[in-house]
DSSP file (Angstrom, degrees, kcal/mol; ACC not computed):
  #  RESIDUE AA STRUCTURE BP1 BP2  ACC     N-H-->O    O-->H-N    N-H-->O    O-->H-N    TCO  KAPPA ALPHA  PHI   PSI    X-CA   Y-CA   Z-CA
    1    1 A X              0   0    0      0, 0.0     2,-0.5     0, 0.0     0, 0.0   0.000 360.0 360.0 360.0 135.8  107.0  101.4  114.9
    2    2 A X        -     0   0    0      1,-0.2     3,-0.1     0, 0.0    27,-0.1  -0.962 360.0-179.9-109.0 118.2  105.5   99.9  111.6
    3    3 A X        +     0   0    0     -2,-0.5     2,-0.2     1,-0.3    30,-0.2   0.886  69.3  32.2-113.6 -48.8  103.0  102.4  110.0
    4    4 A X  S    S-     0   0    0     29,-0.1    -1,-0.3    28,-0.1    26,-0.2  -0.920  80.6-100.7-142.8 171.8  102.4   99.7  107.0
    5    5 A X        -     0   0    0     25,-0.5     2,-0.5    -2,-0.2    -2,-0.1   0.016  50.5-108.0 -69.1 152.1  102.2   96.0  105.8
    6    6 A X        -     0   0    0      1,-0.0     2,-0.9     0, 0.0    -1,-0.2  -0.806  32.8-107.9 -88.5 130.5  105.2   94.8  104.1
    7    7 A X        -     0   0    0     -2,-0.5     9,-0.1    -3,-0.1    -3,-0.0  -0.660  36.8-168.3 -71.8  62.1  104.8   94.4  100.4
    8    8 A X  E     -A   15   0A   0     -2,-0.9     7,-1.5     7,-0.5     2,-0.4  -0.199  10.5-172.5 -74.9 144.0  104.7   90.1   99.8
    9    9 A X  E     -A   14   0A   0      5,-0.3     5,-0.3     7,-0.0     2,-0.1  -0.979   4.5-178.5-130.8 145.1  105.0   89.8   96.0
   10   10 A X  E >   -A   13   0A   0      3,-4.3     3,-1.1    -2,-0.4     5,-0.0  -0.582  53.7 -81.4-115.9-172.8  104.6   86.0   94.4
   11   11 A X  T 3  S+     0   0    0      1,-0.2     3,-0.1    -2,-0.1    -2,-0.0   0.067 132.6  54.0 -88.0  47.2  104.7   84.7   91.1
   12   12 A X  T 3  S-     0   0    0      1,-0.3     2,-0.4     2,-0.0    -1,-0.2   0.016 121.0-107.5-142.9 -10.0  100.9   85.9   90.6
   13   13 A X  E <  S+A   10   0A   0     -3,-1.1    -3,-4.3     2,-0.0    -1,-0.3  -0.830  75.8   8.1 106.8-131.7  102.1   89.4   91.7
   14   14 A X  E     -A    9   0A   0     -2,-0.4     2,-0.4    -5,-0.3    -5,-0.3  -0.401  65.1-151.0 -95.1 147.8  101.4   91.2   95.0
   15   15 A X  E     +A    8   0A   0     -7,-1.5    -7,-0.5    -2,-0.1     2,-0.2  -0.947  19.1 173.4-137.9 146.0   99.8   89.2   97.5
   16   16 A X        -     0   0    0     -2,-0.4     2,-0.4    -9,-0.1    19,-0.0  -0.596  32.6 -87.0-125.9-171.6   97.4   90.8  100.2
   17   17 A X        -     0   0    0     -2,-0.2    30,-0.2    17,-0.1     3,-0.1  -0.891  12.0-151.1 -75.9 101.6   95.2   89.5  102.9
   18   18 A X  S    S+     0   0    0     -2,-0.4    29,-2.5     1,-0.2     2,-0.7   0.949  90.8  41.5 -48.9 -43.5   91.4   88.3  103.0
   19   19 A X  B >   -b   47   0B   0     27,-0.2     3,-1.3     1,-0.1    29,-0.2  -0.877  64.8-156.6-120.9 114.0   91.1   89.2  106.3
   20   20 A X  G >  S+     0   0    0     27,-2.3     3,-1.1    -2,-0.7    28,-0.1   0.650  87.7  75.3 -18.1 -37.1   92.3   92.1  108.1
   21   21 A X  G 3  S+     0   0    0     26,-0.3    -1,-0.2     1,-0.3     5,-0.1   0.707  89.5  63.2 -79.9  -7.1   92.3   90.5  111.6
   22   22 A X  G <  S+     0   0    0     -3,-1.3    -1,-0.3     3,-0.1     2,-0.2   0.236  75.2 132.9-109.2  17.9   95.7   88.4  110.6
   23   23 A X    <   -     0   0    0     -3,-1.1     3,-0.3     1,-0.2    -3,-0.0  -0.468  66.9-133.1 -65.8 145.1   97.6   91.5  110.3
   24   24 A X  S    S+     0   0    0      1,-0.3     2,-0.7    -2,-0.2    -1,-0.2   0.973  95.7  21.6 -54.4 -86.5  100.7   91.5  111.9
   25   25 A X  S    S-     0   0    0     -3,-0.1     2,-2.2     1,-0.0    -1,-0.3  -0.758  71.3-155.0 -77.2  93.3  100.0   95.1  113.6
   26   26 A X        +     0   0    0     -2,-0.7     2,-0.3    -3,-0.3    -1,-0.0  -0.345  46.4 119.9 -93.8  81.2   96.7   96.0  113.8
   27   27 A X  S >> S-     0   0    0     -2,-2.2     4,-1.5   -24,-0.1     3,-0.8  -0.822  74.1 -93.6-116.2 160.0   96.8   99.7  113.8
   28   28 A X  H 3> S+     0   0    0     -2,-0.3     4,-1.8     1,-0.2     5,-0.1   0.778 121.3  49.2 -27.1 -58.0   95.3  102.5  111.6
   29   29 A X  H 3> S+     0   0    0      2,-0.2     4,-0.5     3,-0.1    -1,-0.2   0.593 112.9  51.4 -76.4  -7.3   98.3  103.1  109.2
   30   30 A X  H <> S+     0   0    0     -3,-0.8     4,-1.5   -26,-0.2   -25,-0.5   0.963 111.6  45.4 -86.3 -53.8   98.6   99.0  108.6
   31   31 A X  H  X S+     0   0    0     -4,-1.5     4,-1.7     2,-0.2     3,-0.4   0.900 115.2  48.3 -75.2 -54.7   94.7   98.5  107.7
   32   32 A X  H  X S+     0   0    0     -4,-1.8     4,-1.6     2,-0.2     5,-0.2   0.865 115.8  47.5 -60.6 -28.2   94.8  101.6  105.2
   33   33 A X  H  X S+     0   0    0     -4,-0.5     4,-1.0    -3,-0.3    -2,-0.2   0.790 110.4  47.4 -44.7 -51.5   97.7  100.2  103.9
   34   34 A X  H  X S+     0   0    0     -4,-1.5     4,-1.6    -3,-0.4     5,-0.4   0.771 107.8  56.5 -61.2 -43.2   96.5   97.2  103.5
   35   35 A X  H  X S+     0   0    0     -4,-1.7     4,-0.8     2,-0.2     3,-0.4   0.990 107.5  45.7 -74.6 -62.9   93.4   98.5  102.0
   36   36 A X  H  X S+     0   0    0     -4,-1.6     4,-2.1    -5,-0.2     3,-0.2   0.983 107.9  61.0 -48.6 -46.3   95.1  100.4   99.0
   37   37 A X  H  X S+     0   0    0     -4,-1.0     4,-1.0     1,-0.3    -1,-0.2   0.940 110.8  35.2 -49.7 -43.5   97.2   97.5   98.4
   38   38 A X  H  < S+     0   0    0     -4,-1.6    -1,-0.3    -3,-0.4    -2,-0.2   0.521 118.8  55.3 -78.1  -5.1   94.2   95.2   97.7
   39   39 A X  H >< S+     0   0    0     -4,-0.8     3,-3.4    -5,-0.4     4,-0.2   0.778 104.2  55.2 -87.4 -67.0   92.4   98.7   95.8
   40   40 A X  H 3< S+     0   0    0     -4,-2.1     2,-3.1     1,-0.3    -2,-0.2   0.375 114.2  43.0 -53.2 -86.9   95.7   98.9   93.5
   41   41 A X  T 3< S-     0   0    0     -4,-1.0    -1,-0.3     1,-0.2    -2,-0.1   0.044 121.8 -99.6 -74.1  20.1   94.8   95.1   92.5
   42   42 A X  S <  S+     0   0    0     -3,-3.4     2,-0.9    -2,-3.1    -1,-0.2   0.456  79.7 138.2  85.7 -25.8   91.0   95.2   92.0
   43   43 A X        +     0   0    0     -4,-0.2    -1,-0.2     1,-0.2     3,-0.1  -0.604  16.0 160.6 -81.2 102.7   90.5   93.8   95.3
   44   44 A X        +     0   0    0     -2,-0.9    11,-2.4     1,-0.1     2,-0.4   0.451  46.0  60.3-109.2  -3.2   88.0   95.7   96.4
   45   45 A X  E     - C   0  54B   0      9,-0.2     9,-0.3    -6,-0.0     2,-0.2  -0.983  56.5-175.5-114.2 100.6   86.2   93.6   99.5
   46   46 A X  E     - C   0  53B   0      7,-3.1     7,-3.2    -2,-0.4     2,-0.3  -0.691  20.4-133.7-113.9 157.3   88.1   92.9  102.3
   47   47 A X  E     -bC  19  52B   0    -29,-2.5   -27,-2.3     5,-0.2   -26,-0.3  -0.855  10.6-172.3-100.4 137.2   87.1   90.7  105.7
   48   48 A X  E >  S- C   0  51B   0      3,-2.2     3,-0.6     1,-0.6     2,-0.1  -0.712  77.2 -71.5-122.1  92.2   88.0   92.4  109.3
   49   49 A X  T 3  S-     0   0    0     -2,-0.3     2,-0.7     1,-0.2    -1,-0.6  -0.382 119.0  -5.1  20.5-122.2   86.9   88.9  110.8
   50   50 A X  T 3  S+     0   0    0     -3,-0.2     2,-0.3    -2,-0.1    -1,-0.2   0.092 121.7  93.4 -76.5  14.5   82.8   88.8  110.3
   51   51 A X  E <   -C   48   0B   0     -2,-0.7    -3,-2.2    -3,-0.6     2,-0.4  -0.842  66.4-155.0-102.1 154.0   82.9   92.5  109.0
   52   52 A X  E     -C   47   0B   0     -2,-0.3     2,-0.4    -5,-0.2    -5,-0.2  -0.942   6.8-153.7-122.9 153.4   83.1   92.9  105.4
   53   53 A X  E     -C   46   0B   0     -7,-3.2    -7,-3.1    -2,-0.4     2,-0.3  -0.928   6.1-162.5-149.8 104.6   84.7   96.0  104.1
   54   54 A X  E     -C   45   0B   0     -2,-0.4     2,-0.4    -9,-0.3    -9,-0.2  -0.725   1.9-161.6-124.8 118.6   83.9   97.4  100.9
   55   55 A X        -     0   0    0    -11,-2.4     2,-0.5    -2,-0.3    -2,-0.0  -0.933  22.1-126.7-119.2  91.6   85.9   99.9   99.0
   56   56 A X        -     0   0    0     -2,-0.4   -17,-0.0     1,-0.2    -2,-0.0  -0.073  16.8-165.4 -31.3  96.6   84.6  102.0   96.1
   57   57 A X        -     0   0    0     -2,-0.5    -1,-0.2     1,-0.2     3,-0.1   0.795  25.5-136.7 -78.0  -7.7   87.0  101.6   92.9
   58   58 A X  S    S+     0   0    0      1,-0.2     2,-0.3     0, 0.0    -1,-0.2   0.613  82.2  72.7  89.4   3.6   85.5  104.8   90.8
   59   59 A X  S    S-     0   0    0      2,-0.0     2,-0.6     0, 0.0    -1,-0.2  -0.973  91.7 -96.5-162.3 156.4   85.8  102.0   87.7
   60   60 A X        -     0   0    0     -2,-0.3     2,-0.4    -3,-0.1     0, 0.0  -0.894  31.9-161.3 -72.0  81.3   84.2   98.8   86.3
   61   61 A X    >   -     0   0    0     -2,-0.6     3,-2.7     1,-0.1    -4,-0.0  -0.684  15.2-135.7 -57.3 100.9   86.0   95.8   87.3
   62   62 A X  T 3  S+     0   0    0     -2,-0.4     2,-0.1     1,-0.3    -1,-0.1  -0.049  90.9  19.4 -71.3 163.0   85.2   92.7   85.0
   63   63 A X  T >  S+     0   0    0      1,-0.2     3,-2.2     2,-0.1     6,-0.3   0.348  91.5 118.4  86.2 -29.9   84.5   89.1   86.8
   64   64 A X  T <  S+     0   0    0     -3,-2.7    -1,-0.2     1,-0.3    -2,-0.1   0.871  84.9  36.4 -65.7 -18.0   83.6   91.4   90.7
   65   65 A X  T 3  S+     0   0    0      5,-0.1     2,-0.6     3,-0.0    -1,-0.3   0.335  86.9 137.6-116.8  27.6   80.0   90.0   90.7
   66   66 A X    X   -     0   0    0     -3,-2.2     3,-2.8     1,-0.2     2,-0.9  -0.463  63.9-121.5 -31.5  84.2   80.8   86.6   89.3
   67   67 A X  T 3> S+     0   0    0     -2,-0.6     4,-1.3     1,-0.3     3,-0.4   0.517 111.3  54.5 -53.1 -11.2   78.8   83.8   91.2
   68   68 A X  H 3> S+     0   0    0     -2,-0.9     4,-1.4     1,-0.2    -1,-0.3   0.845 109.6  40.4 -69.0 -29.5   82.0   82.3   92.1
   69   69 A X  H <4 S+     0   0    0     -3,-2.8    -1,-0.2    -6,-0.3    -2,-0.2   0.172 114.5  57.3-126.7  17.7   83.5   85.1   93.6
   70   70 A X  H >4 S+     0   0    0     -3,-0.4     3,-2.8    -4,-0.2     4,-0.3   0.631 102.1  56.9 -32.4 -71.9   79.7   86.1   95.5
   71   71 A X  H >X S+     0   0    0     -4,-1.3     3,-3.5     1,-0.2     4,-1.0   0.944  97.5  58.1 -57.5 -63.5   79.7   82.9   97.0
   72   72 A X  T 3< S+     0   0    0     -4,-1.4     7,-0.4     1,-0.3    -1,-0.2   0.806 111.6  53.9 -34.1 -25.2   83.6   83.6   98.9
   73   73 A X  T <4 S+     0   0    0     -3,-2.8    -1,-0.3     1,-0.1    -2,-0.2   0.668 106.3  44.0 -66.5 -13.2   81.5   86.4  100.2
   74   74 A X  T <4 S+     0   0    0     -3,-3.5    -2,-0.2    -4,-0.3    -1,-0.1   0.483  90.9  94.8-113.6  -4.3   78.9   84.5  101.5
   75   75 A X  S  < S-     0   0    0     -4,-1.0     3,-0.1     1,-0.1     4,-0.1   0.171  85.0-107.5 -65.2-161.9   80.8   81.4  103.4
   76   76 A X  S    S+     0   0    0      1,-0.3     2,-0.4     2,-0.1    -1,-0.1   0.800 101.4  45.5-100.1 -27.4   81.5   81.6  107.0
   77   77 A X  S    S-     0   0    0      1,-0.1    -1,-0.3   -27,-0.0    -3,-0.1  -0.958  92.7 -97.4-146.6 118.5   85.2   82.1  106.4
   78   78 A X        -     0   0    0     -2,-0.4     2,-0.5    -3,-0.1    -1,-0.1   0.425  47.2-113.7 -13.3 131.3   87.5   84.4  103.8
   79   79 A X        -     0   0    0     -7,-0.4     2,-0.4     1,-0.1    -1,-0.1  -0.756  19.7-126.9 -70.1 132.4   88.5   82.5  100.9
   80   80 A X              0   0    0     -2,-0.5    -1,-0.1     1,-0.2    -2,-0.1  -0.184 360.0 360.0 -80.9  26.9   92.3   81.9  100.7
   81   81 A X              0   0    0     -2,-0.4    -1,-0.2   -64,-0.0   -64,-0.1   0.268 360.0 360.0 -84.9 360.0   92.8   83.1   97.3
């Protein structure tokens, strides 16, 4: 059984998922997993295909309402960053 995501690191540091839906194992303990991974790195918006999923960080996060990084919310399909 796999209760969470396996931990990818690049040379840009920890690399998550836009989307939710491409999880290997889509169970409870993978998608809360998944979701802290992208909270420890500021990523605070996640896709679960056409759901968007929004995580209070408690903190000011410079650059989140950036019009560049608005508009990847607003296309039809998760940005690949």
């Amino acid at each position: 059984i796999f209760l969470r995501t396996s931990d990818v690191f690049t040379s840009e540091g920890l690399s998550v998922l836009d989307d939710l839906t491409q999880l290997t194992h889509l169970h409870e303990p993978a998608v809360l997993s998944s979701l802290q991974n992208r909270f420890d790195i500021d990523k605070i918006y996640t896709f679960t295909g056409p759901i968007l999923i929004a995580v209070n960080p408690f903190k000011s996060i410079p650059g989140i309402y950036d019009e560049e990084v608005l508009k990847s919310f607003i296309s039809t399909k998760p940005s690949t960053k």
